[in-house]
C-alpha positions as CSV (number, residue, x, y, z in Angstrom):
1,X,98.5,109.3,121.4
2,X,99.5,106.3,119.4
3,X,103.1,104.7,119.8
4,X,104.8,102.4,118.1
5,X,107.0,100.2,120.1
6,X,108.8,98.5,116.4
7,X,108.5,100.8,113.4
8,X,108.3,99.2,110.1
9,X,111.7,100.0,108.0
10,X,110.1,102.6,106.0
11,X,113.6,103.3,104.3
12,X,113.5,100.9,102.7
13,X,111.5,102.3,99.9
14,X,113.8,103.7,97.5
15,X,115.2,107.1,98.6
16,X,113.1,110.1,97.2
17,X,111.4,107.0,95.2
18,X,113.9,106.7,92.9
19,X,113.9,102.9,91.5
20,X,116.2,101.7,93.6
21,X,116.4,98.1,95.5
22,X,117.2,97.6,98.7
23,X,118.9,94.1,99.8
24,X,116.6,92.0,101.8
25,X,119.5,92.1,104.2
26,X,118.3,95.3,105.5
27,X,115.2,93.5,107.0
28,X,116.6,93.7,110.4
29,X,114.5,90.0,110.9
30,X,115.5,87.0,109.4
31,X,112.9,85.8,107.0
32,X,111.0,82.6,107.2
33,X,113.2,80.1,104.8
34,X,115.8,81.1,102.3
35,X,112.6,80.7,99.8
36,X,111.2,84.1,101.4
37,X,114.7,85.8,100.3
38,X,114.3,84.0,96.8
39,X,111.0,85.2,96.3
40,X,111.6,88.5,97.4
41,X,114.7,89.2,95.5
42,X,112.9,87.8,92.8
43,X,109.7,90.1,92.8
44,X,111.7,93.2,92.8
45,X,114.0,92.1,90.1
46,X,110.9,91.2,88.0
47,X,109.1,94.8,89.1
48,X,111.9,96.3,87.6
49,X,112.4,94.7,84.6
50,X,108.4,95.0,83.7
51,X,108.4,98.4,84.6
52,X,112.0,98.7,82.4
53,X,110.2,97.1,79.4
54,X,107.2,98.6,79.7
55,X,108.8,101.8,79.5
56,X,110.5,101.4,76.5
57,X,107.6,99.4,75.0
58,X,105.3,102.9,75.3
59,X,107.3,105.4,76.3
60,X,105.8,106.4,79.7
61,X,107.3,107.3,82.9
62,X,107.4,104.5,85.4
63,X,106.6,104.8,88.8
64,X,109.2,103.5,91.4
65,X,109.4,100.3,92.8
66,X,110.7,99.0,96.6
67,X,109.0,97.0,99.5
68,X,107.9,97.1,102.7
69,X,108.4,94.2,105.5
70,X,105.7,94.0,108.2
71,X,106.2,92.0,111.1
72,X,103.6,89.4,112.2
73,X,103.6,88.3,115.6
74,X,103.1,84.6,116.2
75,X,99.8,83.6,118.1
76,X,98.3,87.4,117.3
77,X,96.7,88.9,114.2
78,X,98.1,91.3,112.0
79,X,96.6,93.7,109.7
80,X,98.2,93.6,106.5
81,X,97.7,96.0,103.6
82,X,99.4,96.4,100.6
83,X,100.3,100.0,99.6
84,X,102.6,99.1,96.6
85,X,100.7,97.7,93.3
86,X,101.7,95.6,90.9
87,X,103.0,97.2,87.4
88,X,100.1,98.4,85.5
89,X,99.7,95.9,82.4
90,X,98.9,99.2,80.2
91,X,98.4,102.9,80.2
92,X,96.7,105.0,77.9
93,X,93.6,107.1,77.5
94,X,90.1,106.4,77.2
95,X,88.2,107.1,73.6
96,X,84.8,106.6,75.3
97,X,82.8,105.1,78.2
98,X,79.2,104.5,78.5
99,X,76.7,104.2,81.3
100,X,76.7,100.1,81.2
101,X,80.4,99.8,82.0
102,X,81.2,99.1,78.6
103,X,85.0,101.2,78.3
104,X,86.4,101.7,75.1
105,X,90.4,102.5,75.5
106,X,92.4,104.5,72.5
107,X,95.5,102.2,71.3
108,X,95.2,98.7,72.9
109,X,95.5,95.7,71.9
110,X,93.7,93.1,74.0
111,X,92.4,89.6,73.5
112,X,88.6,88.4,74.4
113,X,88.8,87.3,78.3
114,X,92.5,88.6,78.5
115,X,91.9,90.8,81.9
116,X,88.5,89.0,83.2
117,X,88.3,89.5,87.5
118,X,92.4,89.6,87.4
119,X,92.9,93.2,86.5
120,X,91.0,96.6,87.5
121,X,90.7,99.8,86.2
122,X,91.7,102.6,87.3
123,X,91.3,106.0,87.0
124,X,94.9,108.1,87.2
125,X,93.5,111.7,85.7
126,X,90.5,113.9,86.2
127,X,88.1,115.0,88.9
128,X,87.5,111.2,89.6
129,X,91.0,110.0,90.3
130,X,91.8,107.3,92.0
131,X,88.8,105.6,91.5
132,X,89.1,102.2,90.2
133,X,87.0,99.5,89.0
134,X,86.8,95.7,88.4
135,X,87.1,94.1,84.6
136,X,84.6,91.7,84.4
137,X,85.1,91.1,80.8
138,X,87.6,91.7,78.0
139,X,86.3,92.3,74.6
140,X,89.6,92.3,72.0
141,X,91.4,94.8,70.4
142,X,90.5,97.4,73.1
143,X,87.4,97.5,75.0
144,X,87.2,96.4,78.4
145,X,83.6,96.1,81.0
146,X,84.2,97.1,84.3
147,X,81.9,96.6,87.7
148,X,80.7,100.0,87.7
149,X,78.5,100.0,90.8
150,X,76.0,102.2,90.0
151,X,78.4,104.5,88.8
152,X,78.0,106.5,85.2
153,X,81.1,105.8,83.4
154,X,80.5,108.2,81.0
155,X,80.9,111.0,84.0
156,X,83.6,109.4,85.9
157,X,85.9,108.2,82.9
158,X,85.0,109.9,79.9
159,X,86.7,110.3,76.7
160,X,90.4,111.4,77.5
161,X,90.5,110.3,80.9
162,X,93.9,108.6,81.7
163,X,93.7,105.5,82.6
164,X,95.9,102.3,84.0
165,X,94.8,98.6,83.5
166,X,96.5,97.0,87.0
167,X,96.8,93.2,88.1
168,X,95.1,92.6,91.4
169,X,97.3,91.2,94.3
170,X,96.2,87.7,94.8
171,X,96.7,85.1,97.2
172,X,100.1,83.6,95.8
173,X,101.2,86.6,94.0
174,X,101.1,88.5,97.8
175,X,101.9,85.5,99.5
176,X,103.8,83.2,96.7
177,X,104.1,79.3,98.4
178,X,103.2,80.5,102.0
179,X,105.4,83.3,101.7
180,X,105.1,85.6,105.2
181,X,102.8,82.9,106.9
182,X,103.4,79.5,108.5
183,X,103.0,76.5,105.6
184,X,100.5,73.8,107.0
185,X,101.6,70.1,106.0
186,X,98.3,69.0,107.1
187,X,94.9,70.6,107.0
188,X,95.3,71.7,110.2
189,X,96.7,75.1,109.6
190,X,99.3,76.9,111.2
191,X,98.6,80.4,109.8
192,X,95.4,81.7,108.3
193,X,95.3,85.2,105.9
194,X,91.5,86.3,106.3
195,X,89.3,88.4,104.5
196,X,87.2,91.1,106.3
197,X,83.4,91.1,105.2
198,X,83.0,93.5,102.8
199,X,78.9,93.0,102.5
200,X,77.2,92.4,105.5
201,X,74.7,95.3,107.1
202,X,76.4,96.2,110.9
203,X,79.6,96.7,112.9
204,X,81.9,94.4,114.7
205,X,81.4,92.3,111.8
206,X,82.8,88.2,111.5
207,X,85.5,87.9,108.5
208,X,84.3,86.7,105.5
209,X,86.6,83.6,104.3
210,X,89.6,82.4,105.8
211,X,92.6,80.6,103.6
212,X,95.9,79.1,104.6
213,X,98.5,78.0,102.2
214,X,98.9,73.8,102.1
215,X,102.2,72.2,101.6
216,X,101.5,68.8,101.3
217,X,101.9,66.4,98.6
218,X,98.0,64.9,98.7
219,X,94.9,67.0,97.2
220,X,96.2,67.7,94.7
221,X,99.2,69.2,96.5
222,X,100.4,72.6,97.4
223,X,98.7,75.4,97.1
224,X,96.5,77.9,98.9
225,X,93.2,76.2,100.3
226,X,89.8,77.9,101.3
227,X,87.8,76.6,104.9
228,X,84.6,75.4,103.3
229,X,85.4,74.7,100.0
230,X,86.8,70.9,98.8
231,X,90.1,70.0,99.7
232,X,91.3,69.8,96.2
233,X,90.6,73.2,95.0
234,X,93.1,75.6,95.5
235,X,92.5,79.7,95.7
236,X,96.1,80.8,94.5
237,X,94.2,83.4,92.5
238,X,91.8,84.8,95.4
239,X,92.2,88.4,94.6
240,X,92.9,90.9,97.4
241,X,91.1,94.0,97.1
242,X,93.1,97.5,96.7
243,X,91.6,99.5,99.0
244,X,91.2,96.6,101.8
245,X,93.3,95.0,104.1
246,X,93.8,91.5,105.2
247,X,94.7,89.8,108.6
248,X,97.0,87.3,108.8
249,X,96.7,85.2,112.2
250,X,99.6,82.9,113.6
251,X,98.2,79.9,115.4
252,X,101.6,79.1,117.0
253,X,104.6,81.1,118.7
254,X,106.5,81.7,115.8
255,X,106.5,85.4,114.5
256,X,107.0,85.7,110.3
257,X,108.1,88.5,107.9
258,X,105.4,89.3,105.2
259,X,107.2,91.5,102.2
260,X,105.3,93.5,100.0
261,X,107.4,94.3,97.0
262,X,105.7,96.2,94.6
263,X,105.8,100.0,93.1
264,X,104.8,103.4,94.8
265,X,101.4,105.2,93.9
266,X,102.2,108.0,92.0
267,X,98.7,109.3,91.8
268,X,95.8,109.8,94.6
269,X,94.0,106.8,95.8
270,X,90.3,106.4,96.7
271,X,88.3,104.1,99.2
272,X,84.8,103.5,98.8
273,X,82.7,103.7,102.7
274,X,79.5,103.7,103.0
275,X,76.1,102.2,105.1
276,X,74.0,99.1,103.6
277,X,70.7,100.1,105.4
278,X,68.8,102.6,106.7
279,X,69.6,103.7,110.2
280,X,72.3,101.1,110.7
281,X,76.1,102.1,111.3
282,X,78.5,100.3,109.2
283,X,82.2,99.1,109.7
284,X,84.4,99.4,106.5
285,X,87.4,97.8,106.6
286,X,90.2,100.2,104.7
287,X,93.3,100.5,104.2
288,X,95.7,103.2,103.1
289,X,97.5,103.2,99.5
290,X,100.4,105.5,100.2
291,X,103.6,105.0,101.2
292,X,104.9,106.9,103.8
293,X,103.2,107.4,107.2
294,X,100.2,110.0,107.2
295,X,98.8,112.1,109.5
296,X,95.1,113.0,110.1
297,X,94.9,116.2,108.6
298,X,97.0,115.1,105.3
299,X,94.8,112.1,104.4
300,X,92.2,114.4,103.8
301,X,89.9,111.9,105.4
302,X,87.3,114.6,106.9
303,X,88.1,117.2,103.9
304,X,87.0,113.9,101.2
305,X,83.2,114.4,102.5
306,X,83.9,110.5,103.5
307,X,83.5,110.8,107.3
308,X,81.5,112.8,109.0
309,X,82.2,115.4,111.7
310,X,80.8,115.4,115.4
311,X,79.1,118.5,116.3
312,X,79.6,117.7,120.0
313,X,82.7,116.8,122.0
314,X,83.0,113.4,122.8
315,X,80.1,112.5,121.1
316,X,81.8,110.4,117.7
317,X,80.0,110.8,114.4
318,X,81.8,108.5,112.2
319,X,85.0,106.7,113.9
320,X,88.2,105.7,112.6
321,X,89.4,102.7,114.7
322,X,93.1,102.0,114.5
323,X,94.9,98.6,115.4
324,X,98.4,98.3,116.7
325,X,100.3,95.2,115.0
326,X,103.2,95.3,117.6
327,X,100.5,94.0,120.2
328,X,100.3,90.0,120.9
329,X,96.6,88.9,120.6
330,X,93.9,87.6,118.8
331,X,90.5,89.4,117.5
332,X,92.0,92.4,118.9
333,X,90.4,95.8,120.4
334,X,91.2,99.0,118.5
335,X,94.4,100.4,120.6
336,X,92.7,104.1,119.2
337,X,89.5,105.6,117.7
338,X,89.9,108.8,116.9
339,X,87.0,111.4,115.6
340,X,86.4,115.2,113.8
341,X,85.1,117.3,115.8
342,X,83.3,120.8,113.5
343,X,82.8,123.4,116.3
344,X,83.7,126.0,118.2
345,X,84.4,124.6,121.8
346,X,87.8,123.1,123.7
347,X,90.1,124.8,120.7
348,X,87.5,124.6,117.4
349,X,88.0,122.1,114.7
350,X,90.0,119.2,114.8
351,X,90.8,115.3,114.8
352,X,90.2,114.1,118.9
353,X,90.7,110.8,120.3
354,X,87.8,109.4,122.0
355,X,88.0,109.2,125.7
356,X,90.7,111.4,125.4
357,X,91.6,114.8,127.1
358,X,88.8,117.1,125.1
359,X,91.2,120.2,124.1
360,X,93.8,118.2,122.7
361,X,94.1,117.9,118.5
362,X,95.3,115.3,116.9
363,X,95.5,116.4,113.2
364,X,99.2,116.2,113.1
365,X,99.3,112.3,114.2
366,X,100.9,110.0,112.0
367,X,97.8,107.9,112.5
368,X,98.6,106.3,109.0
369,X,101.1,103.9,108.2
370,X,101.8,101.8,105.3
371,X,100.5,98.0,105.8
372,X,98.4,98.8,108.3
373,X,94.6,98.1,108.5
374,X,92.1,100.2,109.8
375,X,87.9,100.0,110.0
376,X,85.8,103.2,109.3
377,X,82.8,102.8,111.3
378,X,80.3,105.2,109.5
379,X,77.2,106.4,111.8
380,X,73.8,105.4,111.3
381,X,71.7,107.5,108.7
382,X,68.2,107.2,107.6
383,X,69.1,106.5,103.9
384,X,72.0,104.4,103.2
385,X,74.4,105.7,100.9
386,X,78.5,105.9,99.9
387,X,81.1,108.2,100.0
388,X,84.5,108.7,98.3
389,X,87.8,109.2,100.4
390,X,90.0,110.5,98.1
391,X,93.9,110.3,99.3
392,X,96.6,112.3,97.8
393,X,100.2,111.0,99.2
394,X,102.4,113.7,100.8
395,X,104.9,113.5,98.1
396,X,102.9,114.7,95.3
397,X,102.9,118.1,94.2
């Protein structure tokens, strides 16, 4: 079973979601610098006034806004997620969608470029919701072209689909002027945030870039830096993908607060998994978009058609691999991996932990928790191919 020796302060989303904030006083950890408290303050004041004006802009509910703070240890690695988003830019419907990507959306008003790689897509009604998809390009008054991967547009968002148009979280916007991580006055950092690989074939993969936030005057001066890249360039805009997590790894003693203002899904969320090749497993690092802890049965991870089910005891299909952020250390083991088991033996169906006692279920487990990470490893098949997981948080209807 999975413990927790410091819960996150999950109360402090609003109660019952209503829009709410909650003082940064009720951290129970003093944040970084009094910039931390400035910025946080600050975020949720500006959630709620967006939110506020949007409202009365277009005369849609809002959904409610609060933050989460996750502790990182210092000389460990934490997995972050985000499960709040940032205040959808626009809502509306869809008048039509073709094959290409191309999405035409009823009553907008965009400019050319307006929502290029900054914004996604996303799908809030309809058999396909919580799908979401990348703009690539913004064509003015109101057509959008999204990354459709494949996908048929036409099928997934057709014409009266509900839609929102959502800013990514980026670097600076999740971690505004080294905000939740140590600031480097040199380039020898002191805190890096890196990205898991998202494209390679294979498990136990490498991560794919690695950033840490600069706060010195030369190079062009502050600002968020990339290993690899020139020094002068700065990645404040690196966007962070919704249905991924980050880790964010302290190379001294000191532990940090990240905050993660933002506003509560109102909707279900969807994950892409899948394999790149033929007879390979794949790891797929996900995270969780809801707000409240989960347990295995109610994230309908099995029930999605995502992950697979063993047919034999202690023999895993797919895995779910689970890291506890209250343990020190870097490039850490998974502290759980748990599996479905489809059968009739030790109790019939049901989530077990590997290596665990056989007749013991775990479907109740609150194995998910906001801001954590987690890695689907998917089993080798012989054809590649992808799956939805599609969420639907505990407090919807």
């Amino acid at each position: 079973m999975l413990s927790y020796e410091h819960e996150p302060d999950w109360q402090l989303l609003p109660a019952l979601f209503l829009p709410v904030l909650q003082p940064l006083s009720r951290l129970h950890m003093k944040p970084r610098s009094p910039l931390a408290t400035r910025w946080a303050l600050a975020s949720l004041c500006s959630l709620a006034s967006m939110a506020l004006a949007q409202a009365q802009s277009v005369s849609v509910s809002t959904d409610p806004v609060g933050f989460i703070p996750i502790a990182a240890k210092g000389n460990s690695d934490t997995y972050v997620t985000i499960p709040l988003h940032r205040p959808a830019l626009f809502r509306g419907a869809v008048a039509s969608a073709a094959a290409n990507g191309v999405v035409t959306v009823n009553q907008a008003s965009f400019t050319d470029d307006q929502l290029n790689n900054r914004h996604y897509l996303l799908v809030t009604s309809g058999t396909q919701e919580g799908k979401w998809f990348r703009i690539v390009d913004t064509v003015a008054p109101n057509q959008v072209v999204v990354a459709n991967d494949g996908e048929d547009l036409e099928a997934t968002a057709g014409a009266g689909t509900k839609i929102q148009i959502v800013p990514f979280w980026t670097l600076n916007t999740a971690f505004p002027e080294g905000a939740g991580v140590h600031a480097s006055d040199s380039f020898a950092p002191k805190s890096w945030v890196l990205l898991p690989d998202q494209t390679t074939t294979g498990t136990n993969l490498a991560t794919e870039s690695s950033f840490f936030y600069y706060s010195g005057s030369l190079f062009e001066g502050e600002g968020w830096r990339k290993v690899g890249a020139a020094t002068t360039v700065k990645f404040d805009d690196q966007v962070l993908l919704p249905d991924s997590h980050v880790i964010v790894r302290h190379e001294i003693a000191t532990d940090t607060v990240v905050v993660c203002p933002g506003a509560v899904k109102m909707a279900p969320a969807a994950a892409i998994v899948r394999t790149f090749a033929n007879n390979r497993a794949q790891d797929n690092p996900v995270t969780f978009n809801v707000a409240v802890p989960t347990s295995l049965a109610a994230s309908l991870l099995s029930e999605s058609g995502a992950f697979a089910s063993s047919t034999t005891i202690g023999t895993p299909a797919d895995q779910l691999l689970v890291f506890d952020n209250t343990q020190a250390g870097k490039n850490k083991a998974p502290v759980a991996t748990y599996y479905h088991y489809k059968g009739s033996s030790n109790g019939g169906d049901g989530w077990r932990l590997l290596g665990g006692n056989a007749d013991t279920k775990y479907d109740t487990e609150l194995v998910f928790r906001p801001s954590y990470g987690y890695i689907i490893r998917k089993a080798a098949t012989a054809t590649a191919g992808k799956s939805v997981w599609k969420m639907k948080p505990t407090y919807l209807p």
